[in-house]
N, C-alpha and C positions, 0 to 999 in steps of 0.2 A: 619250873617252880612257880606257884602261886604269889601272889603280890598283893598285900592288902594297904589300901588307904587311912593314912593317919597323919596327926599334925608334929612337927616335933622343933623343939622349943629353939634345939641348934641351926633351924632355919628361919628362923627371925632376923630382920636385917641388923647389922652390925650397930655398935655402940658406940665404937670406937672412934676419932677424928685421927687420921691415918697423916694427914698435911697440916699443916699452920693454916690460920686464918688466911692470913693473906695469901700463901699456896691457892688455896681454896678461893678465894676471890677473883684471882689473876686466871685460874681455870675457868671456872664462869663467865671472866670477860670476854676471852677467850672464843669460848661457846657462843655469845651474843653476836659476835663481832663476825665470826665464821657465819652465822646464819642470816646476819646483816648480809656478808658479800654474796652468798647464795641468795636470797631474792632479788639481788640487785642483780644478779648474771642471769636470773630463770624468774621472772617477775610473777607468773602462772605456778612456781613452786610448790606444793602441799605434802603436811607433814600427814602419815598415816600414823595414830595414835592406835596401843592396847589399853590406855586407860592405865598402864603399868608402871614403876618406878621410873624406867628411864623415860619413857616420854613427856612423864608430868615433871623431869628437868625441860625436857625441850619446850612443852607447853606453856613453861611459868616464863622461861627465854624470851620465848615469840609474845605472850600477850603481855607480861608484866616491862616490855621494852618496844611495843607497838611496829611489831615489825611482820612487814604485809603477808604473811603466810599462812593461807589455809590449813585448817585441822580439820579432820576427818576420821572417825573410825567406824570401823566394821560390827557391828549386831549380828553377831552367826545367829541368832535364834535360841543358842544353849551358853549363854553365859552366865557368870553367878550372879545373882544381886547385886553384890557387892561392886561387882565392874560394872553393870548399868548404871549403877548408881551412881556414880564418879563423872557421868555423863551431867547430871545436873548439879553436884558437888562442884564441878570446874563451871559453869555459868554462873552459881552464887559465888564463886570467890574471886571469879575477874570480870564477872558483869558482861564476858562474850561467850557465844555460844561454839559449843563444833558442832559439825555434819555427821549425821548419821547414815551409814550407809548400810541396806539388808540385802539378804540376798532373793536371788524369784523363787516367791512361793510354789508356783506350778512344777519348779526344781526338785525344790527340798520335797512334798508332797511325793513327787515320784519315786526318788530315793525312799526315803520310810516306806513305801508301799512294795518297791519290788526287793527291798535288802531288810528292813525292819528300822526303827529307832536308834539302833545300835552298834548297826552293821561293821561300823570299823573297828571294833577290839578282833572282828575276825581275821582278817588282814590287814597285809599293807594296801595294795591296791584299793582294799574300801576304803580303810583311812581314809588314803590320798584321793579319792571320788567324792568324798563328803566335805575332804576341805577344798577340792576343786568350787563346789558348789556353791557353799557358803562361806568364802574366803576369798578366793582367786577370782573365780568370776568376778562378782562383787568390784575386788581392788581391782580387777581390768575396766571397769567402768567408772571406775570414780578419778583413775590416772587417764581417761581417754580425751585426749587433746592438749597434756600438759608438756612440759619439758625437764622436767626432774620432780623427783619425790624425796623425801627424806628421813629417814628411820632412826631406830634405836638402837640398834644393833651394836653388840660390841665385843673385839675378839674373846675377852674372858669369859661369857657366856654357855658356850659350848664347843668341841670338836670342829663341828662345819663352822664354824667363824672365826677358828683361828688364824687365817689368814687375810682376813676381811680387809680391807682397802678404807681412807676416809671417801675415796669419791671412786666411782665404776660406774661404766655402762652399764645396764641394765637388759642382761641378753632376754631374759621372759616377755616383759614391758615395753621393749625397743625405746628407755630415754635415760637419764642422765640419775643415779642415784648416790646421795651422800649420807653417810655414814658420821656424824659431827662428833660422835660419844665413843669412835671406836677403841681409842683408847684409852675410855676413864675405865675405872677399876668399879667393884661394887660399894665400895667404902668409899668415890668418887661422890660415886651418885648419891647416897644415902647423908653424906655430909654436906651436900648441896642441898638438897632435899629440907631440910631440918635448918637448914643456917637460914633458909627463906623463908622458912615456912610453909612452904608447898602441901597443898593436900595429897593424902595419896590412898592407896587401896587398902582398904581392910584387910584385907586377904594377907598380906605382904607381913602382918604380924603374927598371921598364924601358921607362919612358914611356908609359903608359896613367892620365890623369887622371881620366877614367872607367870604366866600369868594366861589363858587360851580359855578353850572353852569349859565348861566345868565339867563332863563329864573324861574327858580328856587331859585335864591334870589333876595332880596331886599336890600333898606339901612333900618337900624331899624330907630326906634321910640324913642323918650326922654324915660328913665327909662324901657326899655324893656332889655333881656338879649343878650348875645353876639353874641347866635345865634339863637334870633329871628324870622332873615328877612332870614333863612333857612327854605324851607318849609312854608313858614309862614302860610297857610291854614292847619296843620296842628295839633294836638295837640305838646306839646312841649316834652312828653313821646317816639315819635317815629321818633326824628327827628334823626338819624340815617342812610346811605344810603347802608350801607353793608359791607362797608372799615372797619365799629368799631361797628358790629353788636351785639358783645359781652355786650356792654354799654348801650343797648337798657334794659328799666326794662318789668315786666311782666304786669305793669297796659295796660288794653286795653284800644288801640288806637282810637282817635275821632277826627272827621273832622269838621273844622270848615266852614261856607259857604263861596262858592267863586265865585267872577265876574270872568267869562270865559272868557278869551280873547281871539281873533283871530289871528293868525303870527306864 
């Protein structure tokens, strides 16, 4: 079946305050105070940021409570405006910057020249060679020498994370990875979000819950999951990109048909 891209209104993030005030305070404390005792166990600690709702909770944590832990995110090269732009959005609103990390040109250059611009709507294996490239690689250099990292990740998200752990070893990466958020809800986040003030992505109102490269999501669909409009061609088992390759399950992967676009 063909699959066309659109925005729609029922993926705009909730409205609702789902906790009490104080609920909502005491989780946050919470949040601080976990991410306090992780730079104090792994002092070298760094968060990998998408620029996307959950991590601008973790961002606003660590810089709005001066707590020592590098941020970082990834520039695939194909992301929307709107996510670059978040990059100096968060330097004007807490006056520190994060690390940008790209991927090697002489990389990306080859891929586009022997598969094309676009090569991974044709498979999985491109896919996953394209976000090797500008993704994986990338975050295996920018985690080289540390001893834990710390994500957004959280089992209501998708499939491959419903069983996510707040803390694992990290079999990909070989070090220590915590999980702080695994189990806020999306209404967790978004009432966080808002009770602070936090800046966050444009995107995020025009119904995109998640958040990757742009030509590779979408906004979802009424009653579809949170990260649907990832990959969306294909099955929702291997949506995965290498960053949390661990959470991928062993059922094989299936593609679903796709209008090819041109760009």
């Amino acid at each position: 079946m063909s699959t066309t891209l659109h925005e729609s209104a029922a993926a705009t993030p909730p409205t609702a305050a789902p906790r009490s005030p104080a609920a909502a305070d005491a989780r946050y404390d919470t949040l601080v105070a976990t991410l306090r005792d992780i730079a104090a166990e792994h002092p070298d600690v760094v968060l990998a940021s998408s620029l996307a709702a959950e991590d601008m909770v973790l961002t606003h944590a660590i810089f709005a409570n001066d707590i020592p832990i590098e941020i970082f995110t990834l520039d695939t090269g194909r992301l929307n405006p709107e996510t670059l732009g978040m990059i100096d959005t968060i330097t004007a609103h807490y006056g520190k910057a994060i690390r940008v990390v790209r991927p090697d040109p002489a990389a990306v250059e080859q891929y586009v020249t022997e598969h094309g611009p676009n090569a991974f709507y044709e498979s999985v294996p491109l896919r996953k060679a394209c976000c090797e490239i500008r993704k994986v690689v990338p975050l295996r250099g920018a985690l080289a020498g540390h001893s834990a990292w710390i994500t957004g990740q959280r089992r209501e998200q998708a499939v491959t994370r419903g069983e996510l752990p707040d803390r694992e070893h990290d079999p990909v990466f070989g070090l220590e990875k915590y999980n702080p958020l695994v189990l806020w809800t999306q209404d967790d986040v978004w009432q966080t979000l808002r009770r602070l003030g936090v800046p966050t992505n444009p995107l995020h109102d025009r119904g995109y819950p998640s958040i990757g490269c742009e030509p590779c999501t979408r906004a979802i669909r009424p009653g579809e999951d949170l990260r649907a409009g990832r990959w969306w061609w294909e099955s929702s088992d291997s949506k995965e990109c290498g960053l949390h390759a661990g959470n991928v399950s062993a059922t094989p992967v299936s593609v679903v048909e796709f209008s090819k676009r041109s760009g």
